[in-house]
KOLNUMI-954058 format. One record per residue: residue number from 1; residue in one letter; y, z negated, x negated of N, C-alpha, C, CB in turn. Coordinates in steps of 0.001 Angstrom, whole numbers, plus 500000, padded with zeros to 6 digits. Glycine has a CB too. Layout:
<torses>
NUM a Y Z X Y Z X Y Z X Y Z X
...
</torses>
This chain:
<torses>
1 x 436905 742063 162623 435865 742102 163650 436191 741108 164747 434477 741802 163044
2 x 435468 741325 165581 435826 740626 167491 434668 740365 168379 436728 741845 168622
3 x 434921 740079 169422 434250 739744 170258 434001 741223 170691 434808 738706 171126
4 x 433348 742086 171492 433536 742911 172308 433360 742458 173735 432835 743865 171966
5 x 434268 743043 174703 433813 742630 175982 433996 743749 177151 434571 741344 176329
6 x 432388 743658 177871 432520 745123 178593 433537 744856 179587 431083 745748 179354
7 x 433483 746160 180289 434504 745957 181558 434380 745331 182593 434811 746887 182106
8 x 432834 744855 182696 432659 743969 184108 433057 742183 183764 430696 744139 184707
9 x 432883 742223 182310 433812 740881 181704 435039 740203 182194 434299 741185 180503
10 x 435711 741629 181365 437648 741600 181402 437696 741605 182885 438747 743253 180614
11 x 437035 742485 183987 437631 742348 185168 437074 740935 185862 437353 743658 185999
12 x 436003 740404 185501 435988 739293 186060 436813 737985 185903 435007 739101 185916
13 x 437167 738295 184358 438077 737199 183600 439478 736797 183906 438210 737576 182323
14 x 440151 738321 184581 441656 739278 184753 441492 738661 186680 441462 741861 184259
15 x 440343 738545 186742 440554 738102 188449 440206 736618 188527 439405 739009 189649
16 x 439894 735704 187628 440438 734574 187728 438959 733453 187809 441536 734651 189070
17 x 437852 734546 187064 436275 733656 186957 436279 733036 185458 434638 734863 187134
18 x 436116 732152 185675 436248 731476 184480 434537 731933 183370 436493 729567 185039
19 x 434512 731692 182146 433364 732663 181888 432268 732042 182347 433138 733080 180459
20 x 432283 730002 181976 431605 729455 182373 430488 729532 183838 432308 728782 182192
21 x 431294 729983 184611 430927 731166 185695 430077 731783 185902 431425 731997 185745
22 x 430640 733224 185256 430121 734162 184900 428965 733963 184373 430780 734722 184291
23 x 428574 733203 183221 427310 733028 182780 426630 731663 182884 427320 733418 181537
24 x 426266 731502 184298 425750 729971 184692 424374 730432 184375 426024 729262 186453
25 x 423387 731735 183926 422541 732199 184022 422423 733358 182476 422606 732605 185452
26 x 422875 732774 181607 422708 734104 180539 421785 733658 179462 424226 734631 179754
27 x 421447 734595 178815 420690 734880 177681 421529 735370 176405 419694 735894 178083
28 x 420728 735422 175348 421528 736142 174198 420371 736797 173443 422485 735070 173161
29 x 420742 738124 173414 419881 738973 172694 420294 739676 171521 419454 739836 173474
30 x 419467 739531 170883 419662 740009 168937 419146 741297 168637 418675 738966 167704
31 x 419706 742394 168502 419043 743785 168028 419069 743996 166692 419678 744985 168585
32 x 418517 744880 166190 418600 745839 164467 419705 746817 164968 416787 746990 163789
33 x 419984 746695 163967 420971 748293 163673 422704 748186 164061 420251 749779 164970
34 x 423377 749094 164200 424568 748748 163988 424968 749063 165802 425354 749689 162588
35 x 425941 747800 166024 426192 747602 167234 426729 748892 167965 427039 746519 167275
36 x 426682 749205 169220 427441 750114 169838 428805 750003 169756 427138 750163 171004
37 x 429649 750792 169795 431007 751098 169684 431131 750017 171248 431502 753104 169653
38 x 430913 750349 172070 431952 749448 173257 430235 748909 174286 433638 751038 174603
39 x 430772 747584 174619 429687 746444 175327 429446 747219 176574 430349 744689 175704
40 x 430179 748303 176960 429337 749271 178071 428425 750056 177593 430129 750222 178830
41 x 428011 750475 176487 426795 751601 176346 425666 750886 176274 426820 752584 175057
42 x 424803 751295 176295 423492 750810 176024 423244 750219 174900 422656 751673 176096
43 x 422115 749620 175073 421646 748442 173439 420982 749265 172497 420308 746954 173701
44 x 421336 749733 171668 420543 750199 170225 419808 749198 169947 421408 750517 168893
45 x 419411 750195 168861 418478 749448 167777 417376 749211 168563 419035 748030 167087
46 x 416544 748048 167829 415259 747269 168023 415268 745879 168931 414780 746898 166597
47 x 415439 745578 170120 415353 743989 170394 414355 742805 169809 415114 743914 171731
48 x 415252 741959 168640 414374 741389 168302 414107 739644 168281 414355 741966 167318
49 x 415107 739374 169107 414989 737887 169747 415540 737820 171092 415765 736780 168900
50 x 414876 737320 171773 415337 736211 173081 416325 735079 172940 414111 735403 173568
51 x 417356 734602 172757 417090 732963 172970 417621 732959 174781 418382 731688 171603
52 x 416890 731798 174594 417244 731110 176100 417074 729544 175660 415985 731623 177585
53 x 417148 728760 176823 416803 727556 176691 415469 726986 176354 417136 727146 177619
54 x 415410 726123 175340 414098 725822 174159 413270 726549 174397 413341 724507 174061
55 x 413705 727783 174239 412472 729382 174121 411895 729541 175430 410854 729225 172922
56 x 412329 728975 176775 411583 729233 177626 411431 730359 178041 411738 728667 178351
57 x 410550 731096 178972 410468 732526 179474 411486 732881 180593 409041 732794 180020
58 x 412719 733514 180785 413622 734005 181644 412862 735263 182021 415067 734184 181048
59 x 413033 735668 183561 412215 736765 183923 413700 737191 184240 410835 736695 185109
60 x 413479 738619 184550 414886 740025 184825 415246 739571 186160 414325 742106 184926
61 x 416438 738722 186335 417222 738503 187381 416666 736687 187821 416917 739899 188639
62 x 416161 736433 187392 416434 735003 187314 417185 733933 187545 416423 734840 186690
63 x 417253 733430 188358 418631 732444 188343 418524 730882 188639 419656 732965 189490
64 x 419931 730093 188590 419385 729178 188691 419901 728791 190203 419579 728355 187533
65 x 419282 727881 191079 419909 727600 192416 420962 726066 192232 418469 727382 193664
66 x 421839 725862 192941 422903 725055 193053 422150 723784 194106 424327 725986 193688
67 x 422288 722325 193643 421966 721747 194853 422835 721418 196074 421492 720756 194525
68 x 422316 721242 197068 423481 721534 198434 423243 720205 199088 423101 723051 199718
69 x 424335 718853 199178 424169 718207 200194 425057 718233 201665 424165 717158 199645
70 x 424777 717188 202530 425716 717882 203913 426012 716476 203684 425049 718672 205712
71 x 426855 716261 204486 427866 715268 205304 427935 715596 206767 429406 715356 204744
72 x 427901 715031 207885 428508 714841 209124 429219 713788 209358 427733 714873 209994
73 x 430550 714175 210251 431541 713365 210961 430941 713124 212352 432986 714087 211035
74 x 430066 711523 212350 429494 711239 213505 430656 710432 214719 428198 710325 213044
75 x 432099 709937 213998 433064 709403 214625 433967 709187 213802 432789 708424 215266
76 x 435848 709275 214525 436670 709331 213778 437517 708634 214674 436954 710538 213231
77 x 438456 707629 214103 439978 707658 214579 441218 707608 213681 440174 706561 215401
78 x 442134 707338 214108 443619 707363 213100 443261 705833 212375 445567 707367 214240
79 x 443469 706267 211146 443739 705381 210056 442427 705083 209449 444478 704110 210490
80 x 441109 705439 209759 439823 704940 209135 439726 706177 207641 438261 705074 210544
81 x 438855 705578 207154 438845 706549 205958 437189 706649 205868 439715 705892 204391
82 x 437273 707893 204949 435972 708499 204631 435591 709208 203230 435803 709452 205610
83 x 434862 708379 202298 434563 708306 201082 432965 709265 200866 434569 706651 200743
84 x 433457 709969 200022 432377 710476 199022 432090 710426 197438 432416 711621 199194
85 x 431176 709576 197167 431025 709217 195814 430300 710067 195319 430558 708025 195540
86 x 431290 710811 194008 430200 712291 193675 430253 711992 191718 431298 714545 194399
87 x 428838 711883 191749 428861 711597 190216 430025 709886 189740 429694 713391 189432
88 x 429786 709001 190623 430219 708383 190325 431943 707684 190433 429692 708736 189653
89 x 432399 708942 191168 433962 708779 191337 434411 709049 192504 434744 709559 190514
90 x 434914 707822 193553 435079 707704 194645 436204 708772 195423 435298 706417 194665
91 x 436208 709875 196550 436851 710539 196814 437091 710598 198425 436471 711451 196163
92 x 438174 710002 198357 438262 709205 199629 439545 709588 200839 438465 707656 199083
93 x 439454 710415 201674 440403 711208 202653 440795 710008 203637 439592 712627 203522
94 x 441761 709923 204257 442362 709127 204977 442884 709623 206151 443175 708600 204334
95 x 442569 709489 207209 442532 709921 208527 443761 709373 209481 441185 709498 209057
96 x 444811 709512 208652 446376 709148 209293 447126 710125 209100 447183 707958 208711
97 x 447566 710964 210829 447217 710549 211799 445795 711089 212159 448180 710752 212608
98 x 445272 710283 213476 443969 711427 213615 443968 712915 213358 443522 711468 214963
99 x 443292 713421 212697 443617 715107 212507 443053 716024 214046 442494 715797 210840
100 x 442545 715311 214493 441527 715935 215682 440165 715744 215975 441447 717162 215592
101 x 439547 716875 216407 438090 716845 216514 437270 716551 215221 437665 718138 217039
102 x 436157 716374 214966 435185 715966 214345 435199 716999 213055 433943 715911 215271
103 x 435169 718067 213537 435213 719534 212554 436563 719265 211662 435425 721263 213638
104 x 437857 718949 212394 439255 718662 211968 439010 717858 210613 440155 717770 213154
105 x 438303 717050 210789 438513 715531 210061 437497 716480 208530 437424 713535 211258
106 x 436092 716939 209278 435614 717736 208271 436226 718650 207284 434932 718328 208772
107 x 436939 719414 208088 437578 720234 207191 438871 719428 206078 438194 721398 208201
108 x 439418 718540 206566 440124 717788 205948 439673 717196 204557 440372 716947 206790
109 x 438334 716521 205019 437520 715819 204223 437091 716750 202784 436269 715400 205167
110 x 436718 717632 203394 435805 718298 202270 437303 719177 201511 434197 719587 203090
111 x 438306 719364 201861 439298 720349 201276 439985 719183 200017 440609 721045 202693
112 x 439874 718175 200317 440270 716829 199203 439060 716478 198879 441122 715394 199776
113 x 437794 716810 198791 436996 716681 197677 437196 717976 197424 435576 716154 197768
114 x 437372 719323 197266 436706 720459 196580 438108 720082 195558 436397 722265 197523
115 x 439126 720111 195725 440440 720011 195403 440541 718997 194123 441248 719542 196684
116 x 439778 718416 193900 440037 717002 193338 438487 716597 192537 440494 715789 194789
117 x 437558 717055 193189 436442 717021 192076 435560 717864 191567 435728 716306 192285
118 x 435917 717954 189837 435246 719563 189305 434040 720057 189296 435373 719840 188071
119 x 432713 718791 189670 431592 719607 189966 431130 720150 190832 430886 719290 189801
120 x 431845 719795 192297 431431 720370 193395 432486 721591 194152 431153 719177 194258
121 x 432177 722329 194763 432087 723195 196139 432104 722476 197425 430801 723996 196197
122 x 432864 722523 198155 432905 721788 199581 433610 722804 200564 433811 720259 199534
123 x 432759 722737 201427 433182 723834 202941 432744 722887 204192 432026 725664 203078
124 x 433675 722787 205097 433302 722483 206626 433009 723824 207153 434536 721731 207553
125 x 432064 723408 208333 431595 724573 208916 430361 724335 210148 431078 725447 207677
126 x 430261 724684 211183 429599 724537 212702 430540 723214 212949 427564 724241 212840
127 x 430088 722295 214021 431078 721302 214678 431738 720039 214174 430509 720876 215671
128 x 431152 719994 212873 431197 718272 212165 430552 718205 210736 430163 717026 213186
129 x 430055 719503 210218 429322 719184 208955 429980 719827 207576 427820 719727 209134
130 x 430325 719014 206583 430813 719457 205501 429262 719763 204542 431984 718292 204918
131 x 429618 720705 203747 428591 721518 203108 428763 721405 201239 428842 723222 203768
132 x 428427 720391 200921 428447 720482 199212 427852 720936 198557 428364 719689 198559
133 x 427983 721894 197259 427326 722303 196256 427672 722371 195023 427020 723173 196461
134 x 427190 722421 194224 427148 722226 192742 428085 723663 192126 425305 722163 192162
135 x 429220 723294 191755 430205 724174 191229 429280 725222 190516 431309 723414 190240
136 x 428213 724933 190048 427984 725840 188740 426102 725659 189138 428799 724963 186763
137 x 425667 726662 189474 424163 726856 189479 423298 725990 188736 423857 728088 189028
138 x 422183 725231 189029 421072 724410 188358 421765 722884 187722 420358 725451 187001
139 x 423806 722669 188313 424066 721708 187672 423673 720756 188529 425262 721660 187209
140 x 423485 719592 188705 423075 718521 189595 424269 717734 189791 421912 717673 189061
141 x 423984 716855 190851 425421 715504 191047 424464 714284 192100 427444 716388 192362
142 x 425435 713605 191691 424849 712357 192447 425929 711777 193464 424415 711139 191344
143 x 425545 711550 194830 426261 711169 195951 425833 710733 196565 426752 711724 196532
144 x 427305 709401 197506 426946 708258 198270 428274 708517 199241 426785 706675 197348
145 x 428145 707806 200543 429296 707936 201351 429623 706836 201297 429259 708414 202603
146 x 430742 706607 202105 431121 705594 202353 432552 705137 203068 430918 705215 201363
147 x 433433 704565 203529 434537 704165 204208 434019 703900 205577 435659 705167 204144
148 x 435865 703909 206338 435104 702595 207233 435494 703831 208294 435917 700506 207417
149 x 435326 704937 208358 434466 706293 209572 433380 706186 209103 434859 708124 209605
150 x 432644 706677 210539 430951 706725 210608 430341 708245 210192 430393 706365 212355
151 x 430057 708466 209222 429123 709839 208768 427655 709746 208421 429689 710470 207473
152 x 426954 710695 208461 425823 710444 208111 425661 711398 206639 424859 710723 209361
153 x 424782 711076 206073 424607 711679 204419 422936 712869 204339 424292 709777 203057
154 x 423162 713804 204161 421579 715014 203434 421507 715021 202175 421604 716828 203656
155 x 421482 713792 201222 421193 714483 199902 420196 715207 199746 421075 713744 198957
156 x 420328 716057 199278 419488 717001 198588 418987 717906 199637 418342 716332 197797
157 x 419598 718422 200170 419789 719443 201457 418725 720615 201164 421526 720154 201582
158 x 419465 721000 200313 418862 721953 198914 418364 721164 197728 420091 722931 198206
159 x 417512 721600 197007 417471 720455 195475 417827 721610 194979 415893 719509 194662
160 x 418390 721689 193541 419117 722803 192371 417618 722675 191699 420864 722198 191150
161 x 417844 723937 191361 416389 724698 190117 417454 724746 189050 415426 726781 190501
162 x 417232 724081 187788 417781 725175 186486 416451 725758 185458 419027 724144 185268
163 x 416768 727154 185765 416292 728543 185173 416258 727700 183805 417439 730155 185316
164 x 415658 728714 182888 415885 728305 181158 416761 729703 180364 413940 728095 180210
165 x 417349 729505 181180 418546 730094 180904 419711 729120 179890 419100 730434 182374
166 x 420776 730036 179516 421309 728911 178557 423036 728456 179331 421441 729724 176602
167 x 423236 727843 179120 424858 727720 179505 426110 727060 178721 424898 726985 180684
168 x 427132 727164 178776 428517 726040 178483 429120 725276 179266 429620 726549 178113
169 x 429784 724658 178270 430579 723555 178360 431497 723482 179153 431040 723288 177425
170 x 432170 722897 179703 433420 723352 180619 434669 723587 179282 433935 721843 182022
171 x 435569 724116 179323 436884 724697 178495 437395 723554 177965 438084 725485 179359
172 x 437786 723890 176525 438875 722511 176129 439679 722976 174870 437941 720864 175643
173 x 440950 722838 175324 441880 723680 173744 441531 724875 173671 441533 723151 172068
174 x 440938 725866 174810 440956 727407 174494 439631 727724 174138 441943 727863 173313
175 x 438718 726725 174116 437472 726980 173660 436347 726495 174647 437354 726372 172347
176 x 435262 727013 174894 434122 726879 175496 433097 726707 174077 433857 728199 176570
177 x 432287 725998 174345 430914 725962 173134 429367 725461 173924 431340 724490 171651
178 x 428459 725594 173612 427693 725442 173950 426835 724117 174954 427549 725793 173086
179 x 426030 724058 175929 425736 723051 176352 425158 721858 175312 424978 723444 177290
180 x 424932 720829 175659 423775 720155 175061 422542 720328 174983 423693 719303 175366
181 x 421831 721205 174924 420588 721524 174691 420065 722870 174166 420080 721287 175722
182 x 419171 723059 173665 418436 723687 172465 418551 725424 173078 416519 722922 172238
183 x 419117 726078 171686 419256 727576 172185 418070 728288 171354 420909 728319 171825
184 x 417228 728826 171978 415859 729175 170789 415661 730453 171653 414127 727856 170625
185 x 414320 730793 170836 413768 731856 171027 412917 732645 169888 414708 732494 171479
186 x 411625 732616 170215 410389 733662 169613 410919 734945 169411 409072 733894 170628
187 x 411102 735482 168303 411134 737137 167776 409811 737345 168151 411442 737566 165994
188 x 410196 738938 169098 408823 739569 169348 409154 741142 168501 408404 739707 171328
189 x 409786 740865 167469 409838 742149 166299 410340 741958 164929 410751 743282 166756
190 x 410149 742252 163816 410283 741775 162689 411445 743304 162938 408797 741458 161472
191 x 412753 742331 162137 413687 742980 161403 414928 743085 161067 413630 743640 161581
192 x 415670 743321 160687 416969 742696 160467 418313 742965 161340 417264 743029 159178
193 x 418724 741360 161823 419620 741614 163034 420919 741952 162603 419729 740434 163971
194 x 421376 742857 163453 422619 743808 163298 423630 743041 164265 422311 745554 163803
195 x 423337 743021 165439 424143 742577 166565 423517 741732 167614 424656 743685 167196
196 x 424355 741300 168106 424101 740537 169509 424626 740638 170876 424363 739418 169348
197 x 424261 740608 172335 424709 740492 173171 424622 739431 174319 424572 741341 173309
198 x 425565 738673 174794 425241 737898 175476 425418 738467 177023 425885 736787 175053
199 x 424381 738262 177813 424338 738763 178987 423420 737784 179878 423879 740183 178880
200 x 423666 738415 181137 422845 737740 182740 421393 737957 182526 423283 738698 184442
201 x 420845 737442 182970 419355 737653 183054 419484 738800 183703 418414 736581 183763
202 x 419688 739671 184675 419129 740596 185390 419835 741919 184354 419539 740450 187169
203 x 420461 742035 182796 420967 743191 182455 419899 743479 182242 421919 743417 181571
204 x 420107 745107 182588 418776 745936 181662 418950 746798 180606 417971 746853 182460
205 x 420323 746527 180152 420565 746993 178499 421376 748216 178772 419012 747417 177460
206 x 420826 749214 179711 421174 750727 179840 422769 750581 179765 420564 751531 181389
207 x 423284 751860 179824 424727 752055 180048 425175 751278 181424 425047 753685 180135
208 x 426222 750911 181046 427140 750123 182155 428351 751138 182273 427717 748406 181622
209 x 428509 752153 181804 429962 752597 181948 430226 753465 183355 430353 753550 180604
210 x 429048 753287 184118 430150 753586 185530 430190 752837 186470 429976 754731 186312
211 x 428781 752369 186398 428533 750970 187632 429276 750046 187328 427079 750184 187758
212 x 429287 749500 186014 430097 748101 185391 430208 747048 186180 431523 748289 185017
213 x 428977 746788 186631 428183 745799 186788 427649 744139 186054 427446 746524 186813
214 x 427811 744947 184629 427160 744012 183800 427812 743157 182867 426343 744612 183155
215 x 428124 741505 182819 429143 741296 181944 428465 740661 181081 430307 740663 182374
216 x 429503 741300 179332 428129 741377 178424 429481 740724 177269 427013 743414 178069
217 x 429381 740096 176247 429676 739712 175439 429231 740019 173937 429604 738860 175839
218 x 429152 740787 173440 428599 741477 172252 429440 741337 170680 428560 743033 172720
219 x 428978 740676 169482 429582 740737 168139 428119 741073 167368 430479 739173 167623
220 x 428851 741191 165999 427999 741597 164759 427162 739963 164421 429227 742276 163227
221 x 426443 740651 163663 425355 739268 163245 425038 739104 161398 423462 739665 164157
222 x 425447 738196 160819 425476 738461 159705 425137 737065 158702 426735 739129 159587
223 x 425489 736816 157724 425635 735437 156584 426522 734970 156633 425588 735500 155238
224 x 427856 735579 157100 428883 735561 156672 429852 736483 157138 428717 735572 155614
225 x 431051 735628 158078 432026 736642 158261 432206 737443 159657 431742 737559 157261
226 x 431193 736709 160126 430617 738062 161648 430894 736746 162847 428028 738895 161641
227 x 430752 737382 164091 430901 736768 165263 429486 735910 165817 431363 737898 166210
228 x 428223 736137 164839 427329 735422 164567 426549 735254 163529 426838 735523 165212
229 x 426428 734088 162782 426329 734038 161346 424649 732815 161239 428200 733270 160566
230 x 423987 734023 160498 422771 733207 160178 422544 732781 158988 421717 733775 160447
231 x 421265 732226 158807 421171 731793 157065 420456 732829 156781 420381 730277 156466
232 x 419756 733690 157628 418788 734836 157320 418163 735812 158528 417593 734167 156626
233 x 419456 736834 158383 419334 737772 159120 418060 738812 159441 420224 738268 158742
234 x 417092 738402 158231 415855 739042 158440 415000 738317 159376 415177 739227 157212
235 x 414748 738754 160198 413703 737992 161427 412514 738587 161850 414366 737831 162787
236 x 411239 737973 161682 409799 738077 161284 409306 737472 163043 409281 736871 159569
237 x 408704 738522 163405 408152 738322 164598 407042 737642 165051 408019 739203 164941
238 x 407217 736797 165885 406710 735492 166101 407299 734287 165635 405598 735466 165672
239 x 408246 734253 164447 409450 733407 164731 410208 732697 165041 409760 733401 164849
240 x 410575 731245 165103 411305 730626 166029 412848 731165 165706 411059 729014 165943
241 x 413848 731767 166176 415107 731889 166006 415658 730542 166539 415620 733133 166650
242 x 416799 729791 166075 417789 728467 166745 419161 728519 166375 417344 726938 166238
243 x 419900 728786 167460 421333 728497 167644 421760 727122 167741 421785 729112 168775
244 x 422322 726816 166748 422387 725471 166462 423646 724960 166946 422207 725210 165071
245 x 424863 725726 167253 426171 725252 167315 426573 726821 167813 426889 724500 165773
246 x 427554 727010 168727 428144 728574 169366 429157 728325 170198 427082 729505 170287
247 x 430641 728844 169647 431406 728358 170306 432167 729873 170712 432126 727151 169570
248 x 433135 729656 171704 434040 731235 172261 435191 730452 172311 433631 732208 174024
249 x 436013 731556 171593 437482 730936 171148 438558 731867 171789 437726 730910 169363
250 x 439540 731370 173359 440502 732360 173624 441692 732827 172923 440881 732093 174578
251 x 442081 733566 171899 443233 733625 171046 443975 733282 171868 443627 734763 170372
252 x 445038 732502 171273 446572 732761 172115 447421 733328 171648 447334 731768 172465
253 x 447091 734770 171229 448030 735446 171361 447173 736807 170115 449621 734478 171027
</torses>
């Protein structure tokens, strides 16, 4: 037995989205009965757990927002430098020789932070303003400027929402596993889980096999032996279900 993975998965995976990505916004849902042959058909069986984050309510298409701060290049010359402290770790462009206009220095600036630090997104863009955001939806960061060019600082341009949605870890040795915090969820049906799928808040279960749209992660559910393993596959509605530990393992080979 395996992972199954639909086609809007593999093609996102095959073009270079890491899954972490892909599911800055997913859920995992538990059915009865015996899984579909391939993660494009529709969901059988009975849906009989949610989890999301500590059981909260995810509505259909839900997401979480990224926070966005700005930077402006209020003055520049050759040899001054210009620091952005993001989460703590100083990232600091050096302006030898002058690169140019104000935008120049921007675009400079922000292409050696996106380059060099993994939680953020950085774009220059209109005459002087670099544009930061949070690599990964609802993650947060903390930032300070600094060097001896003159910029001015927008924290929190945007503030980030995180959904209760669930997420991972960043990759290590081939493996992704779960965030730090609680994967739950209320059974709203008594009965015994067959399978699982992990998907976006906005799937609506139906067939994916032409739109393929939907990237879905689907194994068996069992005691023992399966791609998700409980102490007791019978599940009584109203229920707390808890994922205690969940990890995704890339074979090599």
């Amino acid at each position: 037995m395996a992972l199954k993975l639909s086609t809007n998965m593999r093609n996102a995976l095959l073009s270079g989205k890491e899954l972490r990505k892909v599911y800055e916004d997913a859920v995992i849902k538990i059915y009865s009965g015996t899984a579909p042959s391939s993660a494009d058909d529709a969901a059988s069986g009975t849906l009989l757990a949610t989890i999301t984050k500590s059981s909260g309510t995810v509505s259909s298409g839900e997401v979480s927002t990224a926070k966005e701060a700005r930077l402006q290049v209020t003055s520049h010359a050759g040899a001054e430098t210009f620091t952005a402290t993001i989460n703590g770790v100083a990232y600091t462009f050096v302006n030898t020789p002058d690169v140019g206009v104000a935008i120049d220095v921007a675009k400079a600036w922000a292409a050696y932070i996106e380059a060099n630090c993994p939680a953020v997104l950085a774009n220059a863009a209109g005459t002087d303003t670099i544009y930061i955001r949070s690599r990964y939806a609802g993650v947060t960061f903390t930032i300070t400027k600094g060097g001896t060019g003159s910029s001015t600082l927008t924290d929190d341009a945007v503030t980030g929402v995180l959904a209760d949605t669930i997420r991972f870890n960043a990759a290590s040795d081939g493996v992704v596993s779960k965030a730090s915090e609680t994967w739950s969820g209320v059974a709203v049906a008594t009965g015994t889980a067959g399978y699982f799928r992990i998907v976006n808040s906005a799937d609506d279960a139906l067939s994916d096999a032409s739109a393929k749209i939907y990237p879905r992660l689907q194994g068996n559910v069992g005691v023992s032996g399966t791609e998700m393993t409980l102490s007791n596959t019978t599940i009584t509605s109203g229920a707390t279900q808890t994922i205690d530990t969940a990890t995704i393992t890339m074979p090599a080979s």
